[in-house]
LUMNUTI-791048 format. One record per residue: x, y, z of N, C-alpha, C, O in turn; residue in one letter. Coordinates in nm, 2 decimals. Atoms other than C-alpha are relative to their C-alpha. Layout:
<sites>
site n.X=X, n.Y=Y, n.Z=Z, ca.X=X, ca.Y=Y, ca.Z=Z, c.X=X, c.Y=Y, c.Z=Z, o.X=X, o.Y=Y, o.Z=Z, residuo=A $
...
</sites>
This chain:
<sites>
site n.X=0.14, n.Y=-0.01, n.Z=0.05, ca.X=3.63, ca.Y=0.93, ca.Z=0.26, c.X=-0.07, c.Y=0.10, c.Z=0.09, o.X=-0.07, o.Y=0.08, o.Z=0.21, residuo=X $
site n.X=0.07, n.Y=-0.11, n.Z=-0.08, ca.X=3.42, ca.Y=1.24, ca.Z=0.38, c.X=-0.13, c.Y=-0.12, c.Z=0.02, o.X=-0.16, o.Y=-0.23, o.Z=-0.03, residuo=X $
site n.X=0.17, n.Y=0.05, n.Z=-0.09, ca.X=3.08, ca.Y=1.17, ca.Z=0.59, c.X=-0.09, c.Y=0.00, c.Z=-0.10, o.X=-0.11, o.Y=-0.12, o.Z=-0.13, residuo=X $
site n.X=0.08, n.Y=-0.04, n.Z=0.14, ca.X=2.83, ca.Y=1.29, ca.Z=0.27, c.X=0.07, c.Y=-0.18, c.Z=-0.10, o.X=0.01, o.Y=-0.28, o.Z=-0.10, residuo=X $
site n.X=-0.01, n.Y=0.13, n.Z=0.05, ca.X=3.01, ca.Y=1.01, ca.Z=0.07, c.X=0.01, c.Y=-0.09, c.Z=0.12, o.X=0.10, o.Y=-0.03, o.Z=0.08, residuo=X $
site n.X=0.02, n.Y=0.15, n.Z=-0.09, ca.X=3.00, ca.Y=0.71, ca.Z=0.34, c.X=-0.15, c.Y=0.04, c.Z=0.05, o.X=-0.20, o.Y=-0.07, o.Z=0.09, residuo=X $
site n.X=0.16, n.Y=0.05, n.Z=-0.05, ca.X=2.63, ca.Y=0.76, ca.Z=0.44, c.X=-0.11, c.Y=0.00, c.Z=-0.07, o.X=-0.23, o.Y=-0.01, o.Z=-0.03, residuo=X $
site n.X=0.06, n.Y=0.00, n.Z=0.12, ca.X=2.53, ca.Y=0.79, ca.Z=0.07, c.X=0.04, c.Y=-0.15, c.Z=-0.06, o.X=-0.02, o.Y=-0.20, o.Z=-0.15, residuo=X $
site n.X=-0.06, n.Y=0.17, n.Z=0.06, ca.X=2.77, ca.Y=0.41, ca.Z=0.02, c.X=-0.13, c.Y=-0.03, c.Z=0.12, o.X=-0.24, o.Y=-0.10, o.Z=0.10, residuo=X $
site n.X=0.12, n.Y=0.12, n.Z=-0.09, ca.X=2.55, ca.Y=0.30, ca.Z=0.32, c.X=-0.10, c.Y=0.04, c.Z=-0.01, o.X=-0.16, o.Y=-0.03, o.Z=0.08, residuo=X $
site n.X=0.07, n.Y=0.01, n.Z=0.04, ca.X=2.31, ca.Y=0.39, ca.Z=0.23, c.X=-0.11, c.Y=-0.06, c.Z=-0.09, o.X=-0.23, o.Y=-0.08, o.Z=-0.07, residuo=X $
site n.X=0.04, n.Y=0.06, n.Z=0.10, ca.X=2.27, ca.Y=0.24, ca.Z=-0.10, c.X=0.03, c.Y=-0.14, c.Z=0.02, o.X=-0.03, o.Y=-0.21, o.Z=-0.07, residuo=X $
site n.X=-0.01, n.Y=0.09, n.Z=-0.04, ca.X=2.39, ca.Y=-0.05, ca.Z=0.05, c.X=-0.13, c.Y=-0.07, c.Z=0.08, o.X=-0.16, o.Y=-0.19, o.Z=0.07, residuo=X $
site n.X=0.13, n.Y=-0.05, n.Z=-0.10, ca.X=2.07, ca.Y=0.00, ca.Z=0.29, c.X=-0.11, c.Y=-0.07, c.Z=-0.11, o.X=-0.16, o.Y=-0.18, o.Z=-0.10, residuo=X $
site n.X=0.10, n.Y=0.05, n.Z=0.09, ca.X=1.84, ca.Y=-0.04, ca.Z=-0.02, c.X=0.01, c.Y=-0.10, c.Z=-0.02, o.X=-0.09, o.Y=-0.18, o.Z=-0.02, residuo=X $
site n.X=-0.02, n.Y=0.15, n.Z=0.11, ca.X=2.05, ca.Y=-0.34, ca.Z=-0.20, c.X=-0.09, c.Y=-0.12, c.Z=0.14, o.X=-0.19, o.Y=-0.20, o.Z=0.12, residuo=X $
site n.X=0.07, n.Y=0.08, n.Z=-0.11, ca.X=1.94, ca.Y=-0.53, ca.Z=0.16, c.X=-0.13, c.Y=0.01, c.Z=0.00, o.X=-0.18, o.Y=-0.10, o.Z=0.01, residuo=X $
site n.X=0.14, n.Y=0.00, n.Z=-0.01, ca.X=1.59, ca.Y=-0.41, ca.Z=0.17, c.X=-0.04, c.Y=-0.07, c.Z=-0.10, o.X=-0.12, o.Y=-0.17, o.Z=-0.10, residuo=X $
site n.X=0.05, n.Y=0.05, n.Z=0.16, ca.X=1.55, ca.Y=-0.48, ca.Z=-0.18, c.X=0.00, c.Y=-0.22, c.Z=0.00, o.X=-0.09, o.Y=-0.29, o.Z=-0.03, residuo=X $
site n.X=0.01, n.Y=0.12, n.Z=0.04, ca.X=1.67, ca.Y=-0.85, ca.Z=-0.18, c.X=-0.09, c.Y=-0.07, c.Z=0.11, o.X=-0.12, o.Y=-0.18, o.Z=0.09, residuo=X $
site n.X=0.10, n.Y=0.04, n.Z=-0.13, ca.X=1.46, ca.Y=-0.91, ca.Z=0.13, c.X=-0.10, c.Y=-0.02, c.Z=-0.04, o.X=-0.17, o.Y=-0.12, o.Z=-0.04, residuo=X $
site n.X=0.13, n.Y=-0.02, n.Z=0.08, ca.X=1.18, ca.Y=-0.75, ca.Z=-0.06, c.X=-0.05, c.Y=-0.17, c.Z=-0.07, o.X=-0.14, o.Y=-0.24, o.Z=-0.06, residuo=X $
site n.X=0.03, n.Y=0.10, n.Z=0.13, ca.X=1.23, ca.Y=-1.02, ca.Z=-0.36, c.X=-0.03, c.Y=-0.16, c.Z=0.07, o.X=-0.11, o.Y=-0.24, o.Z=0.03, residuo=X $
site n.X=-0.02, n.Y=0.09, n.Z=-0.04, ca.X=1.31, ca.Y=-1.28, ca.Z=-0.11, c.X=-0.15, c.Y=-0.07, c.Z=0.08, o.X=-0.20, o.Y=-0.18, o.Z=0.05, residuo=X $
site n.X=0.16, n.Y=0.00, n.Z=-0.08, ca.X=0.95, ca.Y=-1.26, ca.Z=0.12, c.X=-0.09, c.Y=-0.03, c.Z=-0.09, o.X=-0.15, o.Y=-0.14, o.Z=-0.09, residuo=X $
site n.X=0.10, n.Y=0.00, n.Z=0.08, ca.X=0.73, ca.Y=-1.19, ca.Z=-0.14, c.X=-0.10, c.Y=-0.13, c.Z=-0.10, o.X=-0.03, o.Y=-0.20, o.Z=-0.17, residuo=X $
site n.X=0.10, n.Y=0.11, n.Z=0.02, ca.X=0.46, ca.Y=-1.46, ca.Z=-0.26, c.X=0.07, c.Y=-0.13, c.Z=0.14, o.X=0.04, o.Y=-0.25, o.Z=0.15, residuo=X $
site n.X=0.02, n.Y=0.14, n.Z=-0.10, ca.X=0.58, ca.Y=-1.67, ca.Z=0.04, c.X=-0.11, c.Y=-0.05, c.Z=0.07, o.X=-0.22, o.Y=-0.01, o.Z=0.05, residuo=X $
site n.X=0.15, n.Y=0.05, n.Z=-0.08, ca.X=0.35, ca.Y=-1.87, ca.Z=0.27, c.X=-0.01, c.Y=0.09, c.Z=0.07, o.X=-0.11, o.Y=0.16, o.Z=0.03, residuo=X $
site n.X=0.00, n.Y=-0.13, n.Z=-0.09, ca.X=0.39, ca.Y=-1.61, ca.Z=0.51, c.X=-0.10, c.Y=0.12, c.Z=-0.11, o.X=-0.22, o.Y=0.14, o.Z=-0.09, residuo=X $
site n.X=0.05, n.Y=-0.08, n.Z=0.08, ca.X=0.29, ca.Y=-1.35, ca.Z=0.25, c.X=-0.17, c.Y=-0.04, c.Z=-0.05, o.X=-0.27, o.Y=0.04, o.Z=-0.06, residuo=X $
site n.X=0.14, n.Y=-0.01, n.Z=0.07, ca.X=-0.02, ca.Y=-1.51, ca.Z=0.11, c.X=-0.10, c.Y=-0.03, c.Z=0.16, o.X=-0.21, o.Y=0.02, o.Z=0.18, residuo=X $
site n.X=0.10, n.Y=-0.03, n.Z=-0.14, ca.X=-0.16, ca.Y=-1.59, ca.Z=0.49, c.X=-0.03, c.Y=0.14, c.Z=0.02, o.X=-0.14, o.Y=0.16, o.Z=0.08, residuo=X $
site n.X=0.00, n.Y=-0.06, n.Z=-0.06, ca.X=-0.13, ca.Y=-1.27, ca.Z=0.55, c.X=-0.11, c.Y=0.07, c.Z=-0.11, o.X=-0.18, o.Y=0.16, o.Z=-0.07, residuo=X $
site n.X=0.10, n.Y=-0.04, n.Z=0.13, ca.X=-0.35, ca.Y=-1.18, ca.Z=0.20, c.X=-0.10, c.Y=-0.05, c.Z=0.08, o.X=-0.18, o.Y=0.01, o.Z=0.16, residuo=X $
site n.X=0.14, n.Y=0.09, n.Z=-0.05, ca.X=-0.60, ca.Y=-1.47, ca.Z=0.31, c.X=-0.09, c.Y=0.06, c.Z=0.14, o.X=-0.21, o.Y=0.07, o.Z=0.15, residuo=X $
site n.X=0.05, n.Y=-0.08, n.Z=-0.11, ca.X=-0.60, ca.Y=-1.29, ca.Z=0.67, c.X=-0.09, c.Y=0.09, c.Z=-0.08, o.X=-0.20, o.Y=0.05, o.Z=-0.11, residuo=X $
site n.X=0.05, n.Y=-0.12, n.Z=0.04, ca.X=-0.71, ca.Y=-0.94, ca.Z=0.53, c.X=-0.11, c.Y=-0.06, c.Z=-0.08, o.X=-0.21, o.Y=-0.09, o.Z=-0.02, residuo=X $
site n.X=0.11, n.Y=0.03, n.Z=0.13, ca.X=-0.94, ca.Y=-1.06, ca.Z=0.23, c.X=-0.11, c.Y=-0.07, c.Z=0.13, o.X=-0.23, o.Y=-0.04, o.Z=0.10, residuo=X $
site n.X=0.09, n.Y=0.09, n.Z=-0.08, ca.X=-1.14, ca.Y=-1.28, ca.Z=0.54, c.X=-0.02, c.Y=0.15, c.Z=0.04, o.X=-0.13, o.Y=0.20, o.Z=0.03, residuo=X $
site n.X=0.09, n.Y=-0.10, n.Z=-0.13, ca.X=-1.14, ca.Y=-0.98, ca.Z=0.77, c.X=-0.11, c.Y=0.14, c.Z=-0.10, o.X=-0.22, o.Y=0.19, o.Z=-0.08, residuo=X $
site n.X=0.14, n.Y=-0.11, n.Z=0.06, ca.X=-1.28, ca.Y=-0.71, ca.Z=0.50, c.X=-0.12, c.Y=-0.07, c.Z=-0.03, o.X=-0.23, o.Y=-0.01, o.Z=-0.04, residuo=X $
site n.X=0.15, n.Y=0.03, n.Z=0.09, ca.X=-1.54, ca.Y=-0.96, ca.Z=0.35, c.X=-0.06, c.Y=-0.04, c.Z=0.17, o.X=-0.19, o.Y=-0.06, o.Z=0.15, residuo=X $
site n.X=0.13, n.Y=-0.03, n.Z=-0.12, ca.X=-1.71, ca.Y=-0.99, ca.Z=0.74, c.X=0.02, c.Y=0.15, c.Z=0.05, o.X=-0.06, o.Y=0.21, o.Z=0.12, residuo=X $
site n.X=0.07, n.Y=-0.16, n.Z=-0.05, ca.X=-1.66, ca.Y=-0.63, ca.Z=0.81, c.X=-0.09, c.Y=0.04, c.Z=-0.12, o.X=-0.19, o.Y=0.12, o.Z=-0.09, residuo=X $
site n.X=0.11, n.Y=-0.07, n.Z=0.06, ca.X=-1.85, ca.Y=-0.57, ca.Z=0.48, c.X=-0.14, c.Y=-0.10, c.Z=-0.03, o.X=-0.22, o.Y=-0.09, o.Z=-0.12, residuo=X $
site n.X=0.11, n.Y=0.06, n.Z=-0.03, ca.X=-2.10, ca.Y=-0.81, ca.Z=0.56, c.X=-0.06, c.Y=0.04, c.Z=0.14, o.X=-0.18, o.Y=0.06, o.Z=0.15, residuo=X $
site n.X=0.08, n.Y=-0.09, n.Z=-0.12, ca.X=-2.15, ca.Y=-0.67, ca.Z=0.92, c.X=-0.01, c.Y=0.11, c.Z=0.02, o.X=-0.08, o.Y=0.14, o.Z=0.11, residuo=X $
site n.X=0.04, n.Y=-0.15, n.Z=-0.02, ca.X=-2.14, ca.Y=-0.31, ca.Z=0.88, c.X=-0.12, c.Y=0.05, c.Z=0.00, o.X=-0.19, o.Y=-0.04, o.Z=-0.04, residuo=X $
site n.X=0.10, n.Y=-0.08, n.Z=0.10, ca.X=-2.43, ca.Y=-0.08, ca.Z=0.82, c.X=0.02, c.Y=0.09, c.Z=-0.10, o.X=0.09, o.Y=0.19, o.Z=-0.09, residuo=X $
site n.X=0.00, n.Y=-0.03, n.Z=0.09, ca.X=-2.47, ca.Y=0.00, ca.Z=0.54, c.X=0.00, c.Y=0.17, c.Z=-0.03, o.X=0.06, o.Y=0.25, o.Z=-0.10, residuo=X $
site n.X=0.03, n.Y=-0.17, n.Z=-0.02, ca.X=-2.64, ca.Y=0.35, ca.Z=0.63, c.X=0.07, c.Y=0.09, c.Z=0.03, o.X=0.06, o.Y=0.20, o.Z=0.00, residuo=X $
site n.X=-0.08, n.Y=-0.08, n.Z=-0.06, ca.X=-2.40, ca.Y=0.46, ca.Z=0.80, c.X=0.17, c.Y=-0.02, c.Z=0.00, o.X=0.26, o.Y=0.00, o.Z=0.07, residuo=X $
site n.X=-0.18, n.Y=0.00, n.Z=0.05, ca.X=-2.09, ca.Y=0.38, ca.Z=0.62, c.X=0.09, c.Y=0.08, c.Z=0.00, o.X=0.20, o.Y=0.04, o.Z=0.03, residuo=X $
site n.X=-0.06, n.Y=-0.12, n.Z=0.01, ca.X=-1.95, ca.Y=0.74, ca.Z=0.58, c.X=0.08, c.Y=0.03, c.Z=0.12, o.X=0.20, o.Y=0.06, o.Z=0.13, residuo=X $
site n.X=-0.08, n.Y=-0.03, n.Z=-0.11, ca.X=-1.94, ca.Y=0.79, ca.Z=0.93, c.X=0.12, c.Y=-0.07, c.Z=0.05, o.X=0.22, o.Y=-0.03, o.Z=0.12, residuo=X $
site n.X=-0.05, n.Y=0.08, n.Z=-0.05, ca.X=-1.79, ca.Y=0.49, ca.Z=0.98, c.X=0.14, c.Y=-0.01, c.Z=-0.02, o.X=0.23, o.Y=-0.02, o.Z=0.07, residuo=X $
site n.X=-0.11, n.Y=-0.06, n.Z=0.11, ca.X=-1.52, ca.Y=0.55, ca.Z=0.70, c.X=0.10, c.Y=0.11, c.Z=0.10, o.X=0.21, o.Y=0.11, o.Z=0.15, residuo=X $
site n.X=-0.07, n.Y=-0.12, n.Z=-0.06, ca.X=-1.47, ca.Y=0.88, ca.Z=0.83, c.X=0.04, c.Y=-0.01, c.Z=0.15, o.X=0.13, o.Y=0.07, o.Z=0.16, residuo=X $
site n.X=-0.04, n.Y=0.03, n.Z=-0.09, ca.X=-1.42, ca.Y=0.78, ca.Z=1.19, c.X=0.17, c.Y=-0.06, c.Z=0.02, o.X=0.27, o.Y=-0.02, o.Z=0.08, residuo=X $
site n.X=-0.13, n.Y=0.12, n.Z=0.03, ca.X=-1.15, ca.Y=0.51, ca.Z=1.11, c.X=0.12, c.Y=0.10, c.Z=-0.07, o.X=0.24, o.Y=0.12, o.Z=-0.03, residuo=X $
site n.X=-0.09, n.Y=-0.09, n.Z=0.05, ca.X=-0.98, ca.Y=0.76, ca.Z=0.88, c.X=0.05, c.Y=0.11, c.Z=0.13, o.X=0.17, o.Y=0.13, o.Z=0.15, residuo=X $
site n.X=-0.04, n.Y=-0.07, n.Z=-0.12, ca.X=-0.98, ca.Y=1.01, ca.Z=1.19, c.X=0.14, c.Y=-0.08, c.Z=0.12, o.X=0.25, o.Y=-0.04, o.Z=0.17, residuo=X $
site n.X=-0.09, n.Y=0.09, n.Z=-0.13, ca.X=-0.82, ca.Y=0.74, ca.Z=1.43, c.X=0.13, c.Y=-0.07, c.Z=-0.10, o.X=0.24, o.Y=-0.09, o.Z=-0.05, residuo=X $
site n.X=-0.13, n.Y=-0.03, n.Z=0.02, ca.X=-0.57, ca.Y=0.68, ca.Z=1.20, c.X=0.09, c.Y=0.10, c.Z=-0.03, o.X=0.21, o.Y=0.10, o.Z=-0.01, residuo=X $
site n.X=-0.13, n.Y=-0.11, n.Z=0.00, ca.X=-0.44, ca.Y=1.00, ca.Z=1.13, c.X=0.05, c.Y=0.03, c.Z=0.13, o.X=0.17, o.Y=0.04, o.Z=0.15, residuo=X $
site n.X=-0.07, n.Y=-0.05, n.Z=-0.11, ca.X=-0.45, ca.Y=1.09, ca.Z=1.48, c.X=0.10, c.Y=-0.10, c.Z=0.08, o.X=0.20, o.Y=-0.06, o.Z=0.14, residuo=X $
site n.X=-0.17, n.Y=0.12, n.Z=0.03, ca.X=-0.23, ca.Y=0.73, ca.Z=1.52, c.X=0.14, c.Y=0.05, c.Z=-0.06, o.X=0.24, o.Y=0.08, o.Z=0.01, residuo=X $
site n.X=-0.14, n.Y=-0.04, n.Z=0.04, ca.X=0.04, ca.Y=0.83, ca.Z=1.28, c.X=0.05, c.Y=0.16, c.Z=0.10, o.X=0.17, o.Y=0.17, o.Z=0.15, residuo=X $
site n.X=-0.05, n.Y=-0.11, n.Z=-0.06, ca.X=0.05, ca.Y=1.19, ca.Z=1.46, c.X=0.09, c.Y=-0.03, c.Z=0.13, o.X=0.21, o.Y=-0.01, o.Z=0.16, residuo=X $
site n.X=-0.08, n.Y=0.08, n.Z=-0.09, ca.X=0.10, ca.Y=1.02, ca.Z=1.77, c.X=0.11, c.Y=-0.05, c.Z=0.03, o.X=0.19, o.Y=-0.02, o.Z=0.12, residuo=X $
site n.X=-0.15, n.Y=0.07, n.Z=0.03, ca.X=0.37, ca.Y=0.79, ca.Z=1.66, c.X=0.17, c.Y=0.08, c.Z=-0.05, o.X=0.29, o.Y=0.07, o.Z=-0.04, residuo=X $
site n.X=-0.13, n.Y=-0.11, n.Z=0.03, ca.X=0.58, ca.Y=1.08, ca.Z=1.51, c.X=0.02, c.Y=0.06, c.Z=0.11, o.X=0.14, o.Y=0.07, o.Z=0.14, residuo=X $
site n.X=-0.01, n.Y=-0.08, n.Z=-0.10, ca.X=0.54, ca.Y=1.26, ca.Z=1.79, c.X=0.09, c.Y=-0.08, c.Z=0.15, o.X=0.14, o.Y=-0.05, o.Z=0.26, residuo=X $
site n.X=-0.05, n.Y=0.13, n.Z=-0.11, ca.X=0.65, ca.Y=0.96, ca.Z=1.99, c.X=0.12, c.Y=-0.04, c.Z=-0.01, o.X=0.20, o.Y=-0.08, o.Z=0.07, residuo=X $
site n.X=-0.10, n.Y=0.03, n.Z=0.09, ca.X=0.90, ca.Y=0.90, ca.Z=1.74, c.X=0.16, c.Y=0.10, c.Z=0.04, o.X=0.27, o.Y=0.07, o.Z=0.07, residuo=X $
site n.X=-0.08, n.Y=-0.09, n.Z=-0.01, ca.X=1.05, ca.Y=1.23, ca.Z=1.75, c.X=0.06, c.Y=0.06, c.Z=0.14, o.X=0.16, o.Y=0.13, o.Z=0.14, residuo=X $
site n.X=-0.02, n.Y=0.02, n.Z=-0.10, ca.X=1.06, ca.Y=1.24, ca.Z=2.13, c.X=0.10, c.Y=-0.06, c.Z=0.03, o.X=0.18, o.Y=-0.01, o.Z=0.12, residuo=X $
site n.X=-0.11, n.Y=0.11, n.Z=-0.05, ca.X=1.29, ca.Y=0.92, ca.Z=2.15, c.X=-0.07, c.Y=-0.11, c.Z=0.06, o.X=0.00, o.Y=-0.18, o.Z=0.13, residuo=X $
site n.X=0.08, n.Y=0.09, n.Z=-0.05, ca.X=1.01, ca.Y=0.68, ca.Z=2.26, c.X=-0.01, c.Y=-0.14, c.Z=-0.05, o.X=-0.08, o.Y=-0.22, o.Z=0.00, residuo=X $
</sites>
């Protein structure tokens, strides 16, 4: 079997595992804490924000994560 075919079988083997994992996790307890988490933490950030100054706030957060993922690739592609 050439290289091109064996890392296109493992590949798709790769998925069938992700996949039944996927089906497997999904609506667990685990899963819905982790909803309950999030849904708590946005409804007091949008009860303590200001209001006025949402955009920045927005746009700040949006900043600090792109410059995160940059980071992580860069970190990534390094070998870190």
């Amino acid at each position: 079997m050439d290289a091109p075919t064996m890392i296109h079988s493992l590949r798709l083997q790769l998925l069938d595992l992700l996949y039944s994992q996927w089906k497997e996790n999904l609506f667990s307890a685990q899963w819905w804490f982790i909803v309950a988490v999030m849904t708590v933490a946005y409804t007091l950030w949008w009860k303590y924000v200001e209001k006025r100054r949402l955009l920045e706030i927005l746009l700040f957060g949006c900043f600090i994560a792109v410059s995160r993922t940059v980071m992580e690739d860069a970190g990534v592609s390094a070998g870190f």
